[in-house]
C-alpha positions in Angstrom: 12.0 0.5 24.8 12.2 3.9 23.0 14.7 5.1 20.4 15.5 9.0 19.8 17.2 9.1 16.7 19.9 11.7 17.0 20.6 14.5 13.7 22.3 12.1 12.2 21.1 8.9 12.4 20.1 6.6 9.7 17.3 5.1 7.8 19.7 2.1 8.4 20.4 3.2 12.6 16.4 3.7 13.0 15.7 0.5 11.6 17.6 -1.6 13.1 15.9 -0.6 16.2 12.6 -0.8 15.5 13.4 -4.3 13.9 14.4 -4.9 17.7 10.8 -3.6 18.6 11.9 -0.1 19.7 9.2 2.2 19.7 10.5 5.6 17.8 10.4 9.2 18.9 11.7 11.6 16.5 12.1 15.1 17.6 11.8 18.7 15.0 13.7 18.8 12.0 14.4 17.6 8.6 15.5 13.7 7.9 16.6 13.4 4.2 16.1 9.0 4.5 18.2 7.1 2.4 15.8 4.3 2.9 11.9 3.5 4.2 11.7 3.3 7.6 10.5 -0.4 8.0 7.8 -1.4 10.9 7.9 -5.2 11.4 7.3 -5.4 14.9 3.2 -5.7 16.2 1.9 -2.4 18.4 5.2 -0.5 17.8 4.6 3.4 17.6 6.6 5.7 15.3 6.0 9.3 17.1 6.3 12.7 16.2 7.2 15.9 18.0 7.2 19.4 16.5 6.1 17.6 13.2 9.6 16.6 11.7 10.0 16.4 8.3 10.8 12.8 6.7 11.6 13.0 3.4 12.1 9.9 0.7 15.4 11.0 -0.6 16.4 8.2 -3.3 13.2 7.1 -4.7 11.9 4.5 -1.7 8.7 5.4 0.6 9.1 7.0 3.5 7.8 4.7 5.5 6.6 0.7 5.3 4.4 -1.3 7.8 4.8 -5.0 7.2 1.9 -7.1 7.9 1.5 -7.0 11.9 -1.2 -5.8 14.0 -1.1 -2.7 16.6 1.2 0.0 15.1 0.8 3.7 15.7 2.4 6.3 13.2 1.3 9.8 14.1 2.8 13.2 14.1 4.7 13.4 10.8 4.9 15.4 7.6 6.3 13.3 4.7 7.6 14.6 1.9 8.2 13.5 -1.8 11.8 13.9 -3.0 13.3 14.3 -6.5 13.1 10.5 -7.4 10.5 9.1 -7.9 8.6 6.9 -5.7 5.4 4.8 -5.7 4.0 5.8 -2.5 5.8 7.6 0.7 3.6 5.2 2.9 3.2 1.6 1.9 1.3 -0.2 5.0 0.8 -3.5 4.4 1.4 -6.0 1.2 -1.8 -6.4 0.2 -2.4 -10.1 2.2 -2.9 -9.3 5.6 -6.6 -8.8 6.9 -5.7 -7.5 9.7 -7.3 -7.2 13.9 -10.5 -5.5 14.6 -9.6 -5.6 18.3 -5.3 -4.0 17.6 -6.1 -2.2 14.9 -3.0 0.1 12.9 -3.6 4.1 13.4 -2.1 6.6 11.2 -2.8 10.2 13.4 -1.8 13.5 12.2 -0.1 12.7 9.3 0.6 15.6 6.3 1.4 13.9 2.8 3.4 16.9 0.5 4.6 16.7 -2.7 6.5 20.0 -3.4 6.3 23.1 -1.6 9.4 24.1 0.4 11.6 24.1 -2.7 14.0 21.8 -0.9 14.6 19.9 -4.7 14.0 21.4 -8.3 10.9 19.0 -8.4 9.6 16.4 -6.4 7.3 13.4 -7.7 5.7 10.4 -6.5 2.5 7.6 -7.6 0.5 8.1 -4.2 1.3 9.8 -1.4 -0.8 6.7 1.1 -1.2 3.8 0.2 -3.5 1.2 2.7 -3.3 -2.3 1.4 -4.1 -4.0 5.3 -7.0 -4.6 7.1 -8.6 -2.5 9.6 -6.3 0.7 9.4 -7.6 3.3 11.1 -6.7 7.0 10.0 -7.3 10.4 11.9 -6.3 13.7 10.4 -4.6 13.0 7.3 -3.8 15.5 5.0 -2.3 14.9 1.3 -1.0 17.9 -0.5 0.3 17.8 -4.2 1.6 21.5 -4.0 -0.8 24.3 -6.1 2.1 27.0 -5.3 5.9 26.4 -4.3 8.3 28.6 -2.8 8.8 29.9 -6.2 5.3 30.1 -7.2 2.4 28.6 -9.0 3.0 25.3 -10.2 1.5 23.6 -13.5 0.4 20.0 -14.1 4.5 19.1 -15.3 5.4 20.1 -11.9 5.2 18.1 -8.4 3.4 15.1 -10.0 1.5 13.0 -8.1 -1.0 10.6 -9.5 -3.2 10.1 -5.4 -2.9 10.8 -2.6 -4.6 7.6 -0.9 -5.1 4.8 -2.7 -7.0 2.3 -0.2 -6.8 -1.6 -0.9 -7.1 -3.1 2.7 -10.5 -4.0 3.7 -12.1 -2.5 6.8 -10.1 0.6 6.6 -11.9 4.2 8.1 -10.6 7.8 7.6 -12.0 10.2 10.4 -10.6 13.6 9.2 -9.3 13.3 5.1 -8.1 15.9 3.3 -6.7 15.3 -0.7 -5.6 18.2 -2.6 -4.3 18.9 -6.6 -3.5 15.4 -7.5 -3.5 14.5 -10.8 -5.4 11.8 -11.3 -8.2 10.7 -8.9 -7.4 12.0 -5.8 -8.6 9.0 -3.7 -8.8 5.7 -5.1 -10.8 3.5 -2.5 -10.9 -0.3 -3.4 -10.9 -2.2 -0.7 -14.7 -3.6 1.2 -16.7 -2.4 4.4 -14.4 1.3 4.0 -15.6 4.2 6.3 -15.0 7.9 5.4 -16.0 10.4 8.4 -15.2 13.7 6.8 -14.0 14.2 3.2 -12.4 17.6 2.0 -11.0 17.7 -1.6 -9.4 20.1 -4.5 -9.2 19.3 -7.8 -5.8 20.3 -9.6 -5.9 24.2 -10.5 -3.8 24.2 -13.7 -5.4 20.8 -15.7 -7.0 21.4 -18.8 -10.4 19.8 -20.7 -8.5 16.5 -21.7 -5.7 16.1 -18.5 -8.9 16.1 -16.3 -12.7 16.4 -17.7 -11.6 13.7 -21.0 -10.2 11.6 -18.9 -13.0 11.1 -16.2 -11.2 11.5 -13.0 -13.2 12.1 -10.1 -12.2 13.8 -6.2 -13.4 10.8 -4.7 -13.8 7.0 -6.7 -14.6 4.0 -5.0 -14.3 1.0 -7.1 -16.5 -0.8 -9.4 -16.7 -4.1 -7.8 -16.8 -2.6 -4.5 -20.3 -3.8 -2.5 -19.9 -2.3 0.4 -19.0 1.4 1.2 -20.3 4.5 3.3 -19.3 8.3 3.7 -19.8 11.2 6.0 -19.7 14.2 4.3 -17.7 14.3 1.2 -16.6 17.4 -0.1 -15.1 18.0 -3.6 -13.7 21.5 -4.3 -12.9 23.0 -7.7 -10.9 25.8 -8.8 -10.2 25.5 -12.5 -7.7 27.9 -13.0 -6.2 28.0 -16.6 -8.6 25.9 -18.4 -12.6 26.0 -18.8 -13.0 22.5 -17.8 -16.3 20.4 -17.9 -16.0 17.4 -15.6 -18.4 15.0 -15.4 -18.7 14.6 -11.9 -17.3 15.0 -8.6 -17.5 11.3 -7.0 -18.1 8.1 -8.4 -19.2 4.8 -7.2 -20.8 1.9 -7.7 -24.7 2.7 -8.6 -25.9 0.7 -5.2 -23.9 2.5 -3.0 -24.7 6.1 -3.7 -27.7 6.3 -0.3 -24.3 4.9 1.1 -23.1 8.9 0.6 -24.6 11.3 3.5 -24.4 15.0 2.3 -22.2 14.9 -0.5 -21.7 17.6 -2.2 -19.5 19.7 -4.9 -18.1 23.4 -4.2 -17.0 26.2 -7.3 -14.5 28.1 -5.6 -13.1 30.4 -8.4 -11.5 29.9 -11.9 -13.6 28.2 -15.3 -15.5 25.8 -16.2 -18.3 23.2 -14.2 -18.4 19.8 -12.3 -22.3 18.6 -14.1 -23.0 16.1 -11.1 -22.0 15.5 -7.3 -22.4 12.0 -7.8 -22.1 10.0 -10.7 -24.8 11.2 -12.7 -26.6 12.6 -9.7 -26.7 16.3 -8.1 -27.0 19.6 -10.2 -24.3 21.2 -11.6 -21.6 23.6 -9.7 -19.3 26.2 -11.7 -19.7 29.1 -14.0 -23.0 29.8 -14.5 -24.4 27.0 -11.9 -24.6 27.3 -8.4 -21.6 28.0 -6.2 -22.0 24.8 -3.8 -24.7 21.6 -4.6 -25.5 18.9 -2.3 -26.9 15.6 -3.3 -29.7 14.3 -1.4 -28.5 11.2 -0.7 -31.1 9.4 1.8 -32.8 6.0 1.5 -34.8 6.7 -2.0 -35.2 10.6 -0.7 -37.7 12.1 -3.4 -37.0 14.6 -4.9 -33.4 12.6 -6.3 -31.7 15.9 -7.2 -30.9 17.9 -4.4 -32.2 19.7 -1.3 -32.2 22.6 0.6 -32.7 22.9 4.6 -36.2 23.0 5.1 -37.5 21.6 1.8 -40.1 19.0 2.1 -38.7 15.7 1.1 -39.9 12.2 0.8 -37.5 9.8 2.8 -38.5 6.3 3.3 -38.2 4.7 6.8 -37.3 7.9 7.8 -38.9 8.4 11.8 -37.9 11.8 12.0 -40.4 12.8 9.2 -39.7 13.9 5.7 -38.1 17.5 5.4 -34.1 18.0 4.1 -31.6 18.7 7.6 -28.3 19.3 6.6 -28.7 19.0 3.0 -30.0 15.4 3.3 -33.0 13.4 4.7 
């Protein structure tokens, strides 16, 4: 019932055993694919060891979950190669609502666009996209490369657009990290989605009209969205070659914002200022505002700006009492 693909094997050998419902082991090393590997069978698990290295070589994903229940990817790095594709992980068409009770897991997976300098440049849309029902990921990290082997890297190089883009309803990320994409760096859509954890980095090299003009945001969960709650949501900024003035660090619907617990927005180095954590909520962080700002994002807290630990607060239906823990009522 399990397939080890040997050195070299296939996208074409792998998948025509897991369209035989072989589970898949694949042990260290670096698969240039010539195709997506293609996950059609219910509760099959696609495992890695040592973290191999599976990289889209002509343009396709990486990898694509059709719509079944129960599958298990986990221990893989995935990396964008020189053509371009539209995501490295398509799960799901977009039709599916998925099972509650055999939910799919994505575990320890590392999204990379560039880095090694394996190709001259690398590109692709999204890095993960989720367009089925209760998905479940844990430990996911998506990394449009700030520095190659070769160096720094500008906005012309490595492009990636996201690195999740979320469609599926009743999808939750324990564990998400998003760095340097160039657009909005998660793009959540889908209803009832869960977010336990939330680190972020803007894109170093962007200037005032590739990133404050243009209104992206670390974190953006749809307009028509009505349902929607985070842990913890971090957005980190490092303007590097530009003095750029963004207008905020998430964004969301209006109604879900007490939805957001502890958000918050962090100046690391470089120019230029993110005015709000939250829409157009939460002090400013940057040059000459303060280095981190959280957003006190309670049931109608009061005051509605921010907090610090200890501050006396006003939190409706709050038992605990009304003072700011953790940044929050």
């Amino acid at each position: 019932r399990v397939f080890v693909p040997g050195g070299g094997d296939t996208a074409a050998v792998i998948n025509a055993q897991l369209a035989k419902g072989m589970h898949v082991v694949i042990s260290p090393g670096t698969y240039i694919l010539e195709d997506a590997l293609r996950v059609t069978v219910a509760n099959t698990v696609v495992l890695g060891l040592g973290l191999p290295i599976l990289v889209a070589g002509t343009g396709h994903s990486v990898i694509q979950v059709g719509d079944v229940d129960g599958v298990r990817v986990a221990g893989l790095i995935l990396e964008a190669g020189p053509v371009a594709s539209r995501t490295l992980v398509q799960w799901g068409t977009g039709l599916y609502a998925g099972s509650p009770l055999n939910p799919g897991v994505l575990s320890d997976i590392f999204g990379r666009v560039g880095g090694p300098g394996r190709f001259p440049n690398v590109l692709t849309t999204t890095m993960v996209t989720v367009a089925s029902g209760h998905v479940i990921g844990d430990n996911l990290w998506l990394w449009r490369a700030d520095h190659t082997a070769a160096g720094i890297t500008t906005p012309v190089d490595n492009r990636c657009q996201h690195g999740l883009e979320v469609i599926g309803d009743d999808v939750t990320m324990y564990g998400l990290a998003v760095e340097h994409t160039l657009q909005d760096l998660t793009v959540w859509t889908g209803e009832r989605g869960r977010t336990y954890f939330y680190q972020s980095e803007l894109p170093y090299g962007v200037d005032q009209q590739q990133w404050g003009d243009a209104g992206y945001v670390g974190y953006r969960v749809g307009p028509i969205v009505q349902s929607h709650e985070a842990y913890g949501v971090g957005v980190y900024h490092y303007f590097r070659d530009h003095n750029v003035t963004a207008e905020s660090g998430i964004a969301c619907p209006d109604h879900l914002v007490p939805y957001f617990h502890s958000p918050l927005t962090v100046f690391l180095n470089g120019g230029g200022v993110v005015r709000h954590v939250i829409n157009q909520l939460g002090k400013s962080s940057g040059v000459g505002a303060a280095g981190s700002t959280h957003y006190c994002a309670g049931r109608n807290p009061t005051p509605k700006d921010q907090c610090s630990v200890g501050d006396v607060v006003s939190c409706s239906g709050a038992f605990w009492g009304t003072a700011c823990r953790g940044n929050q009522c």
